[in-house]
C-alpha positions in Angstrom: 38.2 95.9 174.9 35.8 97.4 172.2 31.9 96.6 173.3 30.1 94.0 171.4 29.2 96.4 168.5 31.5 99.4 169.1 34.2 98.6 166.4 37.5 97.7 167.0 40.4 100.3 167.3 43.3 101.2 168.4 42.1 103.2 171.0 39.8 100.9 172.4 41.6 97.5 172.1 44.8 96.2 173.4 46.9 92.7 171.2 48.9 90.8 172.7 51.1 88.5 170.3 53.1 84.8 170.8 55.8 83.9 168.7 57.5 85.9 166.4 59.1 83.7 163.8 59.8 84.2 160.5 55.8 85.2 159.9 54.8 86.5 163.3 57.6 89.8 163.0 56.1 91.2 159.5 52.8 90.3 160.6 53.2 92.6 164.4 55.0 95.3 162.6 51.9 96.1 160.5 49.6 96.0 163.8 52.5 98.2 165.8 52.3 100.5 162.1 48.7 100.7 162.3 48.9 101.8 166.1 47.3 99.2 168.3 49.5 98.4 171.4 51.7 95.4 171.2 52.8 92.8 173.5 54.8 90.1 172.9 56.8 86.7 174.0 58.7 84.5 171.9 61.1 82.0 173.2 64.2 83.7 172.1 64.0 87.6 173.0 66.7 88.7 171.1 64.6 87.4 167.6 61.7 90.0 169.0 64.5 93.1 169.1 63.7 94.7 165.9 59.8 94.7 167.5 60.6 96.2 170.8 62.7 98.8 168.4 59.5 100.0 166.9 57.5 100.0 170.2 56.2 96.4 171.0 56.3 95.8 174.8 57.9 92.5 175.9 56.2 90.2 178.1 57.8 86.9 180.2 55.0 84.6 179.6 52.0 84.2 177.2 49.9 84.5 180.7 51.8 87.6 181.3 50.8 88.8 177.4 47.4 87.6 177.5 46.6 90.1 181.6 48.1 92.6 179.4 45.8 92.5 175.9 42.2 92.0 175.5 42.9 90.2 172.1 45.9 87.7 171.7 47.5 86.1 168.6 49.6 83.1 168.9 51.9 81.3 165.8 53.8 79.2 167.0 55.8 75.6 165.3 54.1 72.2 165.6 50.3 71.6 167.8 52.5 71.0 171.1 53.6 74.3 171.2 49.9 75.5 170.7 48.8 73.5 173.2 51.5 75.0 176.2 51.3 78.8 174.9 47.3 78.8 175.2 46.8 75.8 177.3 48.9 75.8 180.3 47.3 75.7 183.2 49.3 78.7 185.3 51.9 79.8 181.8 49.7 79.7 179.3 47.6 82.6 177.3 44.0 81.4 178.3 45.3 81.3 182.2 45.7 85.3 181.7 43.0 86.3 180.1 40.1 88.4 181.1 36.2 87.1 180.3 35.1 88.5 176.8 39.0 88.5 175.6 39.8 86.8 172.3 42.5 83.6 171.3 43.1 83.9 167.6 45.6 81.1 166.6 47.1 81.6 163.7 49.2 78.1 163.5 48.8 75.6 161.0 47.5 72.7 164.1 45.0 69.5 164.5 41.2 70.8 164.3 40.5 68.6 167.1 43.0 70.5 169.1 41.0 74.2 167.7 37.9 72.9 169.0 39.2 71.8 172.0 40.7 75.5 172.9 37.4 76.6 171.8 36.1 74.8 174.3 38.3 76.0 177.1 38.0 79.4 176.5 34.1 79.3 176.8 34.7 77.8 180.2 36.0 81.0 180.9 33.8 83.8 178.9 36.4 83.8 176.7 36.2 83.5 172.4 38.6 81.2 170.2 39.1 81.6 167.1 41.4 79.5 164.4 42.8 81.3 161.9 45.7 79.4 160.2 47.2 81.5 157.0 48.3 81.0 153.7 50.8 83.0 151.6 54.5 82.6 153.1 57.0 85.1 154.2 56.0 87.5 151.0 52.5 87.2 152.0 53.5 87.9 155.8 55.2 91.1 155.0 53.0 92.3 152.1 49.7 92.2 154.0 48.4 89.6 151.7 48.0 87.0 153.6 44.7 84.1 153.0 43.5 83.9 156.7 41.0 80.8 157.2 39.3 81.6 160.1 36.9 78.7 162.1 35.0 79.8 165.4 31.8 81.9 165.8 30.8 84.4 162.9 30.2 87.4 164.5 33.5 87.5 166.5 35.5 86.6 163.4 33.6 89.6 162.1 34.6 92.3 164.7 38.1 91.3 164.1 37.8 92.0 160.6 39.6 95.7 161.4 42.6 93.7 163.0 42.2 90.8 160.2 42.4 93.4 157.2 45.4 95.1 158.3 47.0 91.3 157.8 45.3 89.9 154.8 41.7 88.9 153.1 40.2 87.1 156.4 38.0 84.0 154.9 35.1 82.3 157.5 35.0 78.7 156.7 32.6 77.7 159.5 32.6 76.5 163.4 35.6 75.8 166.0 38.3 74.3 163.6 37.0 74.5 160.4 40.0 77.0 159.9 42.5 74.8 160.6 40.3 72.0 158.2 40.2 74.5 155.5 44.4 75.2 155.7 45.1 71.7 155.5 43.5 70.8 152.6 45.6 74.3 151.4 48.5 72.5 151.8 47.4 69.2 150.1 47.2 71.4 147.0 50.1 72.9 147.9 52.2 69.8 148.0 51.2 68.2 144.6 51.5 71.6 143.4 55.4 71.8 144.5 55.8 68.3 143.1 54.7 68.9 139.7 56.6 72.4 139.3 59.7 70.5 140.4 59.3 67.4 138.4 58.6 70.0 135.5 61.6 71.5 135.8 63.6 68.7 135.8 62.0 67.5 132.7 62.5 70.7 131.0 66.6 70.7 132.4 66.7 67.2 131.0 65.6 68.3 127.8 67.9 71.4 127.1 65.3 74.3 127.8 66.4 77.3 129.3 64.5 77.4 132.5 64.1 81.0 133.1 62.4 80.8 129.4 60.3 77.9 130.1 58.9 79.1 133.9 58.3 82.7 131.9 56.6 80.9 128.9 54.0 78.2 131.4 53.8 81.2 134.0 51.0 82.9 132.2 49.2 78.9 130.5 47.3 76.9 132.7 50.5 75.5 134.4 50.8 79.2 136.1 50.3 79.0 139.5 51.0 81.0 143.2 53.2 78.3 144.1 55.5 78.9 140.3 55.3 82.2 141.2 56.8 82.4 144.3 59.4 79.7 144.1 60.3 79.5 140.4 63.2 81.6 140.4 64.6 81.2 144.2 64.6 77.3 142.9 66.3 78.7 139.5 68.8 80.7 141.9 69.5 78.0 144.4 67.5 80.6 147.2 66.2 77.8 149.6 65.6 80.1 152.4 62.6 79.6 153.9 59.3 81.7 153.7 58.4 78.1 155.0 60.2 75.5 156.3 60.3 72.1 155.3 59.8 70.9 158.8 56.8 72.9 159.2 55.5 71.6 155.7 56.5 67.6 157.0 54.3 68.1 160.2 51.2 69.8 158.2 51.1 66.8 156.3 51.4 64.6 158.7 48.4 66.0 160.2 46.7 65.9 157.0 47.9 62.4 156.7 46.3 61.6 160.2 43.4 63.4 159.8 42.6 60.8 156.2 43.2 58.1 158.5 40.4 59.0 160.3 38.1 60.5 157.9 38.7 56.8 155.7 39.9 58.8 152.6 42.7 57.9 150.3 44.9 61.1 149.0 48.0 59.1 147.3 49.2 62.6 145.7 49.3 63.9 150.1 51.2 60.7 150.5 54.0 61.3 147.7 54.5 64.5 148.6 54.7 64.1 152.1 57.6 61.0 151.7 59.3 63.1 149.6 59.6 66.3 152.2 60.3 63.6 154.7 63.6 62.6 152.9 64.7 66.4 152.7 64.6 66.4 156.4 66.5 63.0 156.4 69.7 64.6 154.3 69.2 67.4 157.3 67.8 70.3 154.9 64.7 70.9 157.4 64.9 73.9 157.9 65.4 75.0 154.3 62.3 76.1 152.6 59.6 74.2 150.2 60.9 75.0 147.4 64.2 72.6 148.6 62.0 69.7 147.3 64.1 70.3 143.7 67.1 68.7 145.3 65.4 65.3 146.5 64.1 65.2 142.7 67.3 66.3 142.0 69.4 63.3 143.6 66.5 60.6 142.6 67.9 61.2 138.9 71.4 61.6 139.9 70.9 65.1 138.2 71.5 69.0 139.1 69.7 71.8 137.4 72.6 74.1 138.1 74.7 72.3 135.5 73.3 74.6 133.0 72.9 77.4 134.8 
């Protein structure tokens, strides 16, 4: 591992990575492109092939990833998961790691669960930082990703070299203020995707020719990342996911939880989040966000693609 001060390279630092989903592969194959040393676990092993193609190393365990790297990444699904891939007392990341070696966790999780991995890995010499993202499967494989990152200043700040190579790395304060700072992300997020759905339908009802109307608001003050992205895979019927609905349903949950317990009311959160939750009660989980159109779509017993 670099020395406090010497800067982070290649040649001097060693990443270890957990969980290569539909985020996690674009996101390694810049750090393999950029030269660092990879090694990685994932559940399924066959979903990390095209990784190990381009020279990632494969490891059985995230203990066996984190005795191998001096800085490890983990993005994983839902808090749970987070909790056994860094947490495990003999399996887990932290159980592997050497003193002065680095957690970064890049899953959208529960603060309280940030600090508390924070926590552990002081207990061992270790640092922790949270660094949830923002920006999808585009933003995964462009290098544009928003990284929030919560956890001490001056580490976040040697990992810039690593962070850059991945996105525009933002510090928004102590041990879980990352993960704070993501959430509220996805509260704008999810009004955001209900009012560009609920526009659309409007504009269907009303005889416009969608592709017109998302080209003609794109540019006004209804323009926005979310239109952007999702305007025309909802216009095509493309409900792949660059984010899963599931995923989406358990951040708000926790944002949900998290009001609860700060005493604030967020009905727009609450709308948003009941309507994701009936996606994933018609079995479209693991479709992506922009799938909300078709719960809009069957409360008015309507189909854009009628005019399609």
């Amino acid at each position: 591992m670099a020395a406090n001060g010497e800067i982070i390279t290649p040649s001097n630092t060693r990443l270890g990575w957990i969980g290569t989903g539909v985020m996690g592969q674009s996101m390694c194959s810049h750090l393999i492109k950029a030269g660092y040393t990879l090694t990685i676990f994932t559940r399924t092993q066959s979903k990390a092939q095209s990784l190990l193609d381009i020279g990632a190393n494969w490891a059985s365990s995230p203990h066996a990833v984190a005795s191998q790297s001096d800085v490890v990444f983990s993005i994983v699904g839902y808090p749970s998961d987070v909790r056994h891939v860094l947490l495990h007392p003999t399996s887990g990341a932290l159980s592997g790691l050497s003193p002065n070696g680095i957690l970064i966790d890049m899953t959208t999780s529960e603060p309280s669960l940030a600090v508390e991995i924070s926590n552990s890995a002081a207990e061992k010499s270790c640092f922790s930082i949270d660094a949830p993202v923002s920006g999808g499967d585009r933003g995964a494989r462009n290098a544009t990703l928003s990284i929030f990152a919560g956890g001490d200043e001056s580490t976040v700040k040697r990992l810039n070299p690593i962070f850059t190579l991945l996105g525009k790395v933002n510090y928004m304060g102590g041990p879980g203020k990352g993960q704070f700072a993501k959430l509220a992300n996805q509260i704008t997020i999810a009004s955001t995707m209900v009012g560009l759905i609920e526009g659309l339908i409007y504009a269907h009802k009303a005889g416009l020719d969608l592709s017109l109307y998302l080209d003609a608001i794109s540019t006004g003050a209804a323009g926005s990342k979310s239109l952007d992205l999702y305007g025309q895979r909802i216009l095509k019927r493309d409900f792949e996911a660059g984010f899963y609905v599931n995923h989406f349903v358990k951040d708000l949950g926790i944002c949900l939880r998290e009001c609860q317990n700060m005493g604030i009311a967020l009905p727009g959160l609450a709308l948003a989040q009941q309507l994701y939750v009936s996606l994933k009660a018609h079995g479209e989980g693991d479709l992506g966000t922009q799938a909300l159109i078709l719960a809009l779509e069957r409360l008015n017993n309507s189909s854009l693609e009628m005019h399609m």
